[in-house]
N, C-alpha and C positions, 0 to 999 in steps of 0.2 A: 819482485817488489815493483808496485807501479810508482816510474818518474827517477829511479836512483839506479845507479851504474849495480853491475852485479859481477863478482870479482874472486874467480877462483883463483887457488896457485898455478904458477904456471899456464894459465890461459894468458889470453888477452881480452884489457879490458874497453870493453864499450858503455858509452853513454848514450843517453837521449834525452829527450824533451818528451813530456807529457802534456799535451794540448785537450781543454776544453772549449765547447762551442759556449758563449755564451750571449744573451741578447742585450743589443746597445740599440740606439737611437743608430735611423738607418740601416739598422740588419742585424746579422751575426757575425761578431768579428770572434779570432783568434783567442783567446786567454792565454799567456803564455804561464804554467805554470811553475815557473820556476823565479815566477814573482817580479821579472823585466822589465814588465808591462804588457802592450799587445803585440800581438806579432800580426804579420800579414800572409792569406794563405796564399797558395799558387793562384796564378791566372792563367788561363789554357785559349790561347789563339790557335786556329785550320789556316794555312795558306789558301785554301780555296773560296775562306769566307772573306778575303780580302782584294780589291782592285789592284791591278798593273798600275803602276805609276809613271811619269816620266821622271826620269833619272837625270843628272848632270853632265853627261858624257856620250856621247852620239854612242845608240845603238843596245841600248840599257834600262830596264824598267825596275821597278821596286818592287816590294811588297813589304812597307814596315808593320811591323808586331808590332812593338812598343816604339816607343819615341820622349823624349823630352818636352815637357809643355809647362805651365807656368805652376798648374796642382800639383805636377811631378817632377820637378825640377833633376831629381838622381836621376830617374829612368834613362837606360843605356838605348842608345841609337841601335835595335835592332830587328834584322830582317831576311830578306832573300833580294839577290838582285839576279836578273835574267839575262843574258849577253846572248843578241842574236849576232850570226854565223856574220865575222869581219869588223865587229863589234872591238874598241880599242881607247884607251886615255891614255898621255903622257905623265912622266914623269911628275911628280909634285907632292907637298908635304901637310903634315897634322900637327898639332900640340896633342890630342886627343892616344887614346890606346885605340888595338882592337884585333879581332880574331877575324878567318875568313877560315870556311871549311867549304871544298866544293865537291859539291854534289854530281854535275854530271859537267862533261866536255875537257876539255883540253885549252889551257891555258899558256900564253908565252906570260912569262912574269922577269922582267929581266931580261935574261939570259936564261934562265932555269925554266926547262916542260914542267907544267903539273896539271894531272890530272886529278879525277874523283878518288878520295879520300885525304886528297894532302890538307892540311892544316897550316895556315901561316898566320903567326905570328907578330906583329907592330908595337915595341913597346913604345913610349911617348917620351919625348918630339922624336918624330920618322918620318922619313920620306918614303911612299910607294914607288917601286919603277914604275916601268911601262906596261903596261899593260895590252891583252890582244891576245883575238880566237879566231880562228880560223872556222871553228864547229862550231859555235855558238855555245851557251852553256849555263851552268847554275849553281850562285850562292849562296850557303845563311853567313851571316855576320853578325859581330856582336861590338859595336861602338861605348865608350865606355869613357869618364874623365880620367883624364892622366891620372897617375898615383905621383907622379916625379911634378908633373907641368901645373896639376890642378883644372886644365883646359876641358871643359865638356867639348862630346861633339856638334857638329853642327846637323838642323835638319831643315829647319827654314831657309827655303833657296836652295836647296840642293836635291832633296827627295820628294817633297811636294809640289814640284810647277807645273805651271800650265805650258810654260815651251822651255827648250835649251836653248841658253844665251851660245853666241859662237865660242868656239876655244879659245880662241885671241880675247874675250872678256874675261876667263876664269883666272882667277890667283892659283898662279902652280907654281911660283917663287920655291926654290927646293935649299 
C-alpha cells in the first residue's frame, strides 16, 4: 500500500512518507504527502568543490558545506577543518552544540589521544579543551543551536576571514 505503514503480527512496524515531485514557481519542490505541507529535499556538497578557508586558530583551514545566513537562519554550522602537523587552540567555551568525527591524524584533546574514527560530542554550554596534533589532520563537524541555550553558532569571524586575529584578541573566557 503506497504512503501507509504495513503491519503484520509479530513483525515490526515501519513507516514512511510518500513524496511527490510537484511544480511551484522556482522549480520543483517536495509535496509532502501526508498533507504537512512541503518538505525540503537533500542537498549534496563534494569537499573538493569547495576552497580552504582561514580558520580562527593558527594552523587550521575550513571547508564549510552549509553555514547560517540571513535566508537560512536554522542552517547548522557545518563542515571539515584541516590541522596541519603542530596545529593547536586553547582551551575555551560555546552556548552552541556540536559533533566532531575525525577522519584522519591524531589528536591530543585534553588529556585523552584520539584518533580517526572517534566521535566527540559537545552538548550546550561547553567548553572544548585544548586542543593539538602533532601529525596534522581532519575533521567534519556539525554546529548546531543549543537545544538547552537556544545559542546558534557562530560563522562570521571565525570561518570566513581574510586573516587570524592574535590569541590574545580571541574570547576563550571558559
Amino acid at each position: 500500500m503506497v504512503g501507509e505503514a504495513m503491519h503484520q503480527p509479530n513483525e515490526v512496524q515501519w513507516g514512511w512518507t510518500t513524496q511527490a515531485v510537484i511544480a511551484v514557481a522556482g522549480g520543483p519542490k517536495e509535496a509532502d504527502m501526508s498533507g504537512h505541507g512541503m518538505d525540503h529535499g537533500p542537498e549534496y556538497r563534494h569537499i573538493d568543490d569547495m576552497p580552504w578557508e582561514t580558520l580562527r586558530f593558527p594552523g587550521q583551514h575550513s571547508k564549510m558545506v552549509f553555514h547560517p545566513r540571513p535566508e537560512r537562519p536554522t542552517e547548522p554550522n557545518t563542515g571539515f577543518v584541516r590541522y596541519e602537523p603542530g596545529a593547536y587552540y586553547p582551551r575555551h567555551r560555546h552556548d552552541f552544540a556540536q559533533v566532531w568525527y575525525i577522519l584522519e591524524g591524531t589528536f591530543t584533546i585534553g588529556t585523552r589521544t584520539c584518533g580517526p574514527g572517534t566521535v566527540v560530542f559537545h552538548a550546550d554550554p561547553h567548553y572544548e579543551e585544548d586542543l593539538s596534533t602533532e601529525t596534522g589532520g581532519l575533521m567534519f563537524f556539525v554546529q548546531y543551536a543549543g537545544p538547552s541555550t537556544g545559542k546558534v553558532p557562530i560563522y562570521d569571524g571565525r570561518f570566513n576571514m581574510a586573516a587570524r586575529k592574535p590569541l590574545s584578541e580571541e574570547n576563550l573566557q571558559v
